[in-house]
C-alpha positions as CSV (number, residue, x, y, z in Angstrom):
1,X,0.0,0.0,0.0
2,X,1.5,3.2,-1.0
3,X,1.7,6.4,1.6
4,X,-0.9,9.2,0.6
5,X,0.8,12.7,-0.3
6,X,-1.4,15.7,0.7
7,X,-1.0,19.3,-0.9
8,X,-0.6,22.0,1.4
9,X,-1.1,25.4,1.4
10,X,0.6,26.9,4.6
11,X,0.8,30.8,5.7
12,X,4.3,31.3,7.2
13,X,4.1,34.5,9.1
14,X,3.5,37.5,9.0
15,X,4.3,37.5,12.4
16,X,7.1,33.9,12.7
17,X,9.5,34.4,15.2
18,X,11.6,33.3,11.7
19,X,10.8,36.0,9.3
20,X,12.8,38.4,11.2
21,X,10.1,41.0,10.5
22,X,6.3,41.2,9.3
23,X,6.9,38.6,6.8
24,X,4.1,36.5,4.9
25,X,5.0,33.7,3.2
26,X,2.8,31.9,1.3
27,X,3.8,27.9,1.3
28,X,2.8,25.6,-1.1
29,X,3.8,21.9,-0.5
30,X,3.9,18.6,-1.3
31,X,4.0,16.5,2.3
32,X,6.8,18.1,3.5
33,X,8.8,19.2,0.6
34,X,7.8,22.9,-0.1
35,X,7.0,23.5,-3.8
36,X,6.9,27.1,-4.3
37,X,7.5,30.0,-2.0
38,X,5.4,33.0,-2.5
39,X,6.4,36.2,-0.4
40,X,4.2,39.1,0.8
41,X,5.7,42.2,2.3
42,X,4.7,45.2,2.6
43,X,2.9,45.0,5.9
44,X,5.5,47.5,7.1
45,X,5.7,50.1,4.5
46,X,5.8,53.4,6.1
47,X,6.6,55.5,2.3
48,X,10.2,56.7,3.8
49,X,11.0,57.9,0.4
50,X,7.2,59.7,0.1
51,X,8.1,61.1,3.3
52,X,11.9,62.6,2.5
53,X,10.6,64.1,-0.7
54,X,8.2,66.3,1.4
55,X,11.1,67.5,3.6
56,X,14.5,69.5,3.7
57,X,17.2,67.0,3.2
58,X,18.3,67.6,6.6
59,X,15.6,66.4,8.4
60,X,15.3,63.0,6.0
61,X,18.6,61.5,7.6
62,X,16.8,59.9,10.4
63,X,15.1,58.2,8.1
64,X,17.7,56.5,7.1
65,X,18.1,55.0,10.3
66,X,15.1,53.2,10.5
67,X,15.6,51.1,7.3
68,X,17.2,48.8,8.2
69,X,17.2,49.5,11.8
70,X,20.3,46.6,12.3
71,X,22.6,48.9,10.0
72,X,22.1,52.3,11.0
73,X,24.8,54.4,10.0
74,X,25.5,52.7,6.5
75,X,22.3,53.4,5.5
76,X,23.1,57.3,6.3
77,X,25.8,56.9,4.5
78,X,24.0,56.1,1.3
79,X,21.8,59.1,1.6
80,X,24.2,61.8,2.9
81,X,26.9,61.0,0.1
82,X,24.1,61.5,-2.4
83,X,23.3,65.3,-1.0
84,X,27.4,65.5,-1.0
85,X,27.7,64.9,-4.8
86,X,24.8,67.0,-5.7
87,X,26.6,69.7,-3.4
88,X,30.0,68.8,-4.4
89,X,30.8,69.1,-1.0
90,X,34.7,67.9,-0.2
91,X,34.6,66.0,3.4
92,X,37.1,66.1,5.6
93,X,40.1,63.6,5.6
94,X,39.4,63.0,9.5
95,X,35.4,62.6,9.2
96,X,36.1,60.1,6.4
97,X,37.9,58.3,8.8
98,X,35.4,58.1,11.4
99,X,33.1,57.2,8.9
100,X,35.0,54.8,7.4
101,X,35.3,52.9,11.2
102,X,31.8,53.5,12.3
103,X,30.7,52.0,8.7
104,X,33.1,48.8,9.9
105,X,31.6,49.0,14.0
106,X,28.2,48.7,12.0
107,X,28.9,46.1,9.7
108,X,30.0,44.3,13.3
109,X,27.1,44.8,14.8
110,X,24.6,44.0,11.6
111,X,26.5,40.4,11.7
112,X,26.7,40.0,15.6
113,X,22.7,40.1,15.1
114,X,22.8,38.0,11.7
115,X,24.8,35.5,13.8
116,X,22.8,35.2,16.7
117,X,19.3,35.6,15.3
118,X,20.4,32.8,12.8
119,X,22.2,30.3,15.5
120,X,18.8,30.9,17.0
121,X,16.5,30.4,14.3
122,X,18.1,26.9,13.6
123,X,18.1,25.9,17.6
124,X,21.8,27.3,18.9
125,X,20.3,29.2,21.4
126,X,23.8,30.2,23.0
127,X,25.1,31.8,20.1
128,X,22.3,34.7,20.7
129,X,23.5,35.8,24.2
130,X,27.1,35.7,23.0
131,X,26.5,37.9,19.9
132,X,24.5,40.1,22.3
133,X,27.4,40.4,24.7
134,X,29.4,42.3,22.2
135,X,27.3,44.4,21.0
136,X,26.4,45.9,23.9
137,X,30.0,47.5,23.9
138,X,29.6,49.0,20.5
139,X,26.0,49.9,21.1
140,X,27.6,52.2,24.1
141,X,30.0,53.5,21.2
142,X,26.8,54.2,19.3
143,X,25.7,56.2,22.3
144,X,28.6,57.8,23.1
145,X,29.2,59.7,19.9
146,X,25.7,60.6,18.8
147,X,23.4,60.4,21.9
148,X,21.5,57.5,20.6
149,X,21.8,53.8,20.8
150,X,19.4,52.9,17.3
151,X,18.9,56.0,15.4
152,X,22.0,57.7,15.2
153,X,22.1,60.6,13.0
154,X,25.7,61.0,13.5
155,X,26.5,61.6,10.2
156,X,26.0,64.7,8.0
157,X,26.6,66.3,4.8
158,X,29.8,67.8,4.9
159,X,31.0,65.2,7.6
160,X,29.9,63.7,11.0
161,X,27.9,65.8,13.8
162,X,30.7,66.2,16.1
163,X,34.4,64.6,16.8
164,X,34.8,61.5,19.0
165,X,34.2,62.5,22.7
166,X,37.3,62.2,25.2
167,X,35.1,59.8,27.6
168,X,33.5,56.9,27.7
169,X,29.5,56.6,29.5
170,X,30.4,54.4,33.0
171,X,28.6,52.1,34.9
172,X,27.6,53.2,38.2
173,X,27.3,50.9,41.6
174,X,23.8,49.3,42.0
175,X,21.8,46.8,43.9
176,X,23.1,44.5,41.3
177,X,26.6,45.4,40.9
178,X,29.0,46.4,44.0
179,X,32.1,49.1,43.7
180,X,34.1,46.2,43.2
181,X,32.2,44.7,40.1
182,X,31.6,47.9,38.6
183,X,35.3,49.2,38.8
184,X,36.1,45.7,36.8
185,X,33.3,46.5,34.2
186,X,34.6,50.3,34.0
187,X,37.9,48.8,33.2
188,X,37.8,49.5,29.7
189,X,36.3,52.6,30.0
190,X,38.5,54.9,32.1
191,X,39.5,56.6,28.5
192,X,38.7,58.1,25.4
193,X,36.4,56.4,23.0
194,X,38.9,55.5,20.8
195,X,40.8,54.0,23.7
196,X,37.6,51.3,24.6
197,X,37.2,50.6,20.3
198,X,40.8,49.7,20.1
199,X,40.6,47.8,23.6
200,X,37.1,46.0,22.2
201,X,39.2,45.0,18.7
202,X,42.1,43.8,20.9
203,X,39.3,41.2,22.5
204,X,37.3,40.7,19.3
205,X,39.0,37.8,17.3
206,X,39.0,35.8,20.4
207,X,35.1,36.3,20.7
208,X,34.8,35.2,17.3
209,X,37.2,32.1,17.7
210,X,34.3,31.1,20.3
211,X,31.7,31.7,17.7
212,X,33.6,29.6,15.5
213,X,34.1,26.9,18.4
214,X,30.3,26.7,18.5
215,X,29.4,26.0,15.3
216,X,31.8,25.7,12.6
217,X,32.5,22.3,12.8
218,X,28.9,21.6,15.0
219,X,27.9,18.4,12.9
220,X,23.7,19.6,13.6
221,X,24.9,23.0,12.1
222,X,26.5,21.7,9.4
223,X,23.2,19.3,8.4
224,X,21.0,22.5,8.6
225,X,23.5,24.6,6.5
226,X,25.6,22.8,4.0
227,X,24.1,21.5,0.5
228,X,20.7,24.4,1.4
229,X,19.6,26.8,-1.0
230,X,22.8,26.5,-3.2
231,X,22.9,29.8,-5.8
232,X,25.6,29.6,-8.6
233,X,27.1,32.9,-9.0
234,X,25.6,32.9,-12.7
235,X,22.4,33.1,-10.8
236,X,23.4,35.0,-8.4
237,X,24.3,38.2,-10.4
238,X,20.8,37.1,-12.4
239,X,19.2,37.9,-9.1
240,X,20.9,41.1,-8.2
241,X,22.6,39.6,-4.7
242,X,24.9,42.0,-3.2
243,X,27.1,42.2,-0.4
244,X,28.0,38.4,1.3
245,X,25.1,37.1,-0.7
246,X,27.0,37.5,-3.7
247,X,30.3,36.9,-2.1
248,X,29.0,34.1,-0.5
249,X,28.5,32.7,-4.3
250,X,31.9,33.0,-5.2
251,X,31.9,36.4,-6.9
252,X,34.6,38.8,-5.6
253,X,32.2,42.0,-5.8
254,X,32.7,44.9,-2.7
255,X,32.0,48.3,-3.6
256,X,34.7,48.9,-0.5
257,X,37.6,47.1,-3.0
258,X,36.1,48.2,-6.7
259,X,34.7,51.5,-6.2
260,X,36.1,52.8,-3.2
261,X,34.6,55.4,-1.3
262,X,36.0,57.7,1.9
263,X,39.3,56.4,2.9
264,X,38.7,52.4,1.7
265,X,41.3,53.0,-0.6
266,X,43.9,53.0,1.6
267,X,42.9,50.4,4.1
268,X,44.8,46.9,4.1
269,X,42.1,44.0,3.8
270,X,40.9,41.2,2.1
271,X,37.1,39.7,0.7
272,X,36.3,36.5,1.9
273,X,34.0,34.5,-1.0
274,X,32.4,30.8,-0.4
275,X,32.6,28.4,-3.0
276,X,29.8,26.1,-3.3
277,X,26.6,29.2,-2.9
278,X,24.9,27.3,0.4
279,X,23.9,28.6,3.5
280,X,27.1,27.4,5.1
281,X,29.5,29.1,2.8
282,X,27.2,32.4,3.5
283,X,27.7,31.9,7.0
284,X,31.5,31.5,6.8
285,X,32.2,34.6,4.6
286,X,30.3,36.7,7.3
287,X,32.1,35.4,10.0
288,X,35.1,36.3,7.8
289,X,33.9,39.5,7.3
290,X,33.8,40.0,11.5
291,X,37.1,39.9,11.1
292,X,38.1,41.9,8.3
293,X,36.3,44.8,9.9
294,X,38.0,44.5,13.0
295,X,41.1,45.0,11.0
296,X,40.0,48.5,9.6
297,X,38.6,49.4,12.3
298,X,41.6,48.8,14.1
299,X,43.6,50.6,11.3
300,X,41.2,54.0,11.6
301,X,41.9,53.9,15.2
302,X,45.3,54.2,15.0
303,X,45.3,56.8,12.5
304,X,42.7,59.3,14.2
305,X,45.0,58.8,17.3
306,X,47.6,60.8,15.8
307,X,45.5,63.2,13.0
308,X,43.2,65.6,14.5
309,X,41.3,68.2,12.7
310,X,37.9,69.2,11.4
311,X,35.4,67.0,10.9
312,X,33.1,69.0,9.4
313,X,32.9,71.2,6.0
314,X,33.7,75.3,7.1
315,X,30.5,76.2,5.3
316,X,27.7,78.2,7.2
317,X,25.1,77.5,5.0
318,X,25.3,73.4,6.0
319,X,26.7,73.5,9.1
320,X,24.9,75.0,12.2
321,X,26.8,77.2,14.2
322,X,28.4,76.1,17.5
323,X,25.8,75.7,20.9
324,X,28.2,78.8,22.4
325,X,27.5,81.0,19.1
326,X,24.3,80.1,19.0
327,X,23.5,81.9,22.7
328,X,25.6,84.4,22.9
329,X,24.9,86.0,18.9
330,X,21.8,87.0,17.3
331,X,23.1,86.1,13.7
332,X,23.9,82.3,14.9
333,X,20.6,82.0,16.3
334,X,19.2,83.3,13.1
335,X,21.1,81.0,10.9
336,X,20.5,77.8,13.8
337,X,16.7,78.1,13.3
338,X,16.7,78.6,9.4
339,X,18.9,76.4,8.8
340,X,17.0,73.3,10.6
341,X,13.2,74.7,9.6
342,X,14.3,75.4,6.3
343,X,17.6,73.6,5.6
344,X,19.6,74.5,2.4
345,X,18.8,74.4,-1.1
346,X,20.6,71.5,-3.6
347,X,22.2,72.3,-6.9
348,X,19.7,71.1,-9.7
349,X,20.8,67.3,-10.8
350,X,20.6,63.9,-9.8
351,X,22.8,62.0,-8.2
352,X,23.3,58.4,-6.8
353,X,25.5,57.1,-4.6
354,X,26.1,53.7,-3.0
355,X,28.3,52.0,0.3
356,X,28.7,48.5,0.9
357,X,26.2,48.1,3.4
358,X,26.2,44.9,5.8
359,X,23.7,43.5,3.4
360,X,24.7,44.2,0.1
361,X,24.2,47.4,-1.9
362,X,22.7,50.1,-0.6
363,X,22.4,53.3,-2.5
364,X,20.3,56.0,-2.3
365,X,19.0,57.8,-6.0
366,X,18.2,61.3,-5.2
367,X,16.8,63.8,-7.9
368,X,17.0,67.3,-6.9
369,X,14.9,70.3,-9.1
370,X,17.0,73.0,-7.1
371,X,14.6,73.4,-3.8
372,X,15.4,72.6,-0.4
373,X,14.1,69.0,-0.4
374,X,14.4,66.2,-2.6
375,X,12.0,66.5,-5.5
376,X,12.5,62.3,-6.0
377,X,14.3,59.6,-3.5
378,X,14.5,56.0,-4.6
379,X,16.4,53.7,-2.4
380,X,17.7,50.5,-3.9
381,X,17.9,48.4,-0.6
382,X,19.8,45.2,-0.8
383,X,17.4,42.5,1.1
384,X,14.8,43.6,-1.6
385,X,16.4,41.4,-4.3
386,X,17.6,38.6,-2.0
387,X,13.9,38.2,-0.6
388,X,12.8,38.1,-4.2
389,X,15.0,35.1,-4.7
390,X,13.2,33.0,-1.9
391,X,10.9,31.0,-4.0
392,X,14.1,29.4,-6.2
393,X,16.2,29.2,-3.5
394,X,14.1,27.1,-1.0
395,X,12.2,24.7,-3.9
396,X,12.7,21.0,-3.0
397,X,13.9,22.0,0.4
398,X,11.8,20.9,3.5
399,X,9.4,23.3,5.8
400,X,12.5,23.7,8.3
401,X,15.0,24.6,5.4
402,X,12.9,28.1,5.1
403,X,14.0,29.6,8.4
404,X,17.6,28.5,7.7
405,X,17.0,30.3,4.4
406,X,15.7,33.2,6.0
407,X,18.6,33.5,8.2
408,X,21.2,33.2,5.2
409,X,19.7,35.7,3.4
410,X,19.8,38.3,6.5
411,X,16.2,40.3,5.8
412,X,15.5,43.5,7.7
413,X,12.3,44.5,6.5
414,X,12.1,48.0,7.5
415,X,14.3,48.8,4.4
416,X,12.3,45.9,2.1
417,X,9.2,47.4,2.8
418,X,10.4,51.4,3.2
C-alpha cells in the first residue's frame, strides 16, 4: 500500500518568530517538501521615500536609520553621500575616517545580530547571548558619539555631527553590581572612545574564535546549512545579490575594494568569498567578514589617534553654528533656526551614490529640481532582491529549510518594505 501525499497550502508568518520582520510567506507543498515559495511584504511600509521628498534633506537622515534598523549608519551613508555629490561638497580627511570605522563597528554589529538571530532560528540558542554580549560595547560607542543607541544621525553632509568624545558613559554601583564589580566593568572605559574601540578589537577575534568553536565544525549546524539553497554565481548576479550574498556565491564584488569610497582605498584587507553558494559558505564569509572589519577598524583607530582636525565642511550655510554661538549672537541663532526649519537648497541634478552596506548594496537615488528637499528619492535596498530570490532558492527543500534560508539571506524589512 502506498503512503498518501497531501498538498498544502501553509501561511508562514506575518508574524514567525523566523521572518525576522512582518513577513508573509505563502507555502505551497507537497507532504513536506515545499513546492513554491510565494512572499508578501509590505505589511510595514511606512513610504520613507514619500516622506523625504516632502522634507529638507536635513531632516530625511533619520530616516535612514530606520531602514534597516540593524545597520544604522550605513544606511546614512547612502543618503548623505548623495546630498554630497549634488553639493559637491569635499569631506574632511578625519570625518572620512570616522566614517569609514563606524561604517566597519556597524557592519560588526549587523553580523553580531545575523549570527545570533540565525544560530537561534536553527536551535543554537547560546550563540544569541554571545552575539548580544558584544554588542552591547559597540551599542555604548553608538551612544557615546551621537546620543542614541538605534537611530544615530551621527553623520551629515559635509561630515559627522561632532568629533569623537574624550570619555566613555560608566557604569555606576547598584543593587546588582557592587564598587568592586563595577570598577572591573569600568575597566575599559577609564578613557577616550577611541581607547575602549581599540581595547574591544584587541578582545574581538578571540570572541569570534568562540563563535567559531560553537558552530563551525557543529555536525547539527552543518546538516541545517551545508548543501541548502545552493545559488551559482551565474544566478546570483541574475538575481541582483549584493554584499556576502553575492560573495557568499563565489563572486569577488565589494564596492569597499572596486569602487572605493571615503578612505577604503587605503585600508589593508581582504574579501572573503564561499565556493559552493549554500547557506554554510554564506555563513562563513560573514564570519570572515567580523574579522576583516575589525582589522579597519583597528587601522582607523590608530590613525585618528595621531590626526586631529575638522570633521566637518567650514561652510555656514550646511553647518549649524556652535551651541556657544548660537546663545551668545543674534546672527547664529538666526542661521541655527533657518537652517534646521528650512535647511539648504541643492544644486539642480541627480545624483546616486552607494556604500557597501552589511547587506549588500545600498544606495540611495536622489533627484534634486534645485529646492530645499528632494523633488525624487528611490532607495535601492539590498534585502529587496535577495527576498525576491526566496521561492528558487528554497524549492525541494523541506518546511525547516525556510528559516535556515531566511537566516542566510539576512532580511531586515524596515528597508524591504520602506
Amino acid at each position: 500500500m502506498t503512503a498518501e501525499f497531501q498538498n498544502f497550502t501553509l501561511n508562514f508568518g506575518p508574524q514567525h518568530p523566523a521572518a525576522h520582520g512582518v513577513l508573509r510567506l505563502i507555502l505551497e507543498m507537497d507532504g513536506e517538501t515545499i513546492q513554491k515559495a510565494d512572499p508578501h511584504i509590505g505589511l510595514l511600509h511606512r513610504a520613507t521615500e514619500k516622506l523625504a521628498e516632502t522634507k529638507p534633506f536635513n531632516q530625511s537622515i533619520g530616516y535612514m536609520d530606520r531602514l534597516d534598523y540593524v545597520s544604522m549608519m550605513c544606511n546614512e551613508h547612502g543618503y548623505v553621500m548623495a546630498i554630497e555629490k549634488l553639493l559637491g561638497v569635499e569631506v574632511p580627511i578625519r570625518a572620512q575616517y570616522i566614517r569609514v570605522m563606524f561604517d566597519e563597528i556597524t557592519r560588526v554589529l549587523n553580523h553580531l545580530m545575523w549570527l545570533g538571530a540565525h544560530g537561534l532560528d536553527i536551535g543554537a540558542m547560546t550563540m544569541f547571548l554571545y552575539c548580544f554580549r558584544e554588542r552591547e560595547d559597540l551599542m555604548d560607542c553608538y551612544e557615546a558619539v551621537s546620543g542614541a543607541r538605534l537611530h544615530a544621525t551621527y553623520y551629515r553632509p559635509g561630515g559627522v555631527y561632532r568629533d569623537l568624545p574624550d570619555s566613555m558613559p560608566r557604569y555606576q554601583p547598584s543593587q546588582w553590581h557592587n564598587e568592586k564589580e563595577v570598577a572591573q566593568m569600568n575597566a575599559a572605559r577609564e578613557g577616550t572612545v577611541l581607547d575602549f574601540i581599540e581595547d574591544f578589537t584587541n578582545r574581538f577575534p578571540g570572541r569570534i574564535d568562540e563563535y567559531e568553536t560553537l558552530l563551525t565544525d557543529n555536525r547539527i549546524w552543518k546538516q541545517r546549512t551545508v548543501n541548502i539553497a545552493v545559488v551559482t554565481p551565474e544566478r546570483a548576479k541574475a538575481l541582483g545579490f549584493t554584499g556576502p550574498m553575492l560573495r557568499g556565491s563565489g563572486v569577488e564584488w565589494d564596492l569597499r575594494k572596486k569602487q572605493p569610497y571615503e578612505v577604503y582605498a587605503d585600508m589593508d584587507f581582504d574579501i572573503p568569498v564561499g565556493v559552493n553558494g549554500d547557506c554554510y559558505d554564506r555563513y562563513l564569509v560573514r564570519i570572515e567578514e567580523l574579522r576583516q572589519s575589525n582589522r579597519i577598524i583597528k587601522q582607523c583607530v590608530d590613525w585618528l589617534r595621531s590626526n586631529p582636525g575638522p570633521v566637518m565642511v567650514d561652510d555656514h550655510k550646511l553647518v549649524p553654528p556652535t551651541r556657544a554661538e548660537m546663545k551668545g549672537d543674534m546672527e547664529s541663532l538666526i542661521h541655527h533656526f533657518k537652517l534646521f526649519t528650512e535647511g539648504y537648497s541643492v544644486p539642480e541634478g541627480e545624483a546616486y551614490a552607494a556604500v557597501e552596506h552589511p547587506k549588500g548594496e545600498f544606495g540611495c537615488y536622489i533627484i534634486s529640481d534645485g529646492a530645499n528637499k528632494p523633488y525624487r528619492l528611490k532607495v535601492r535596498a539590498p534585502g529587496f532582491a535577495h527576498l525576491a530570490s526566496m521561492g528558487e532558492m528554497v524549492e525541494g527543500h523541506m518546511l525547516s529549510d525556510v528559516v535556515a534560508v531566511i537566516g542566510t539571506q539576512d532580511v531586515v524589512f524596515g528597508e524591504i518594505d520602506r
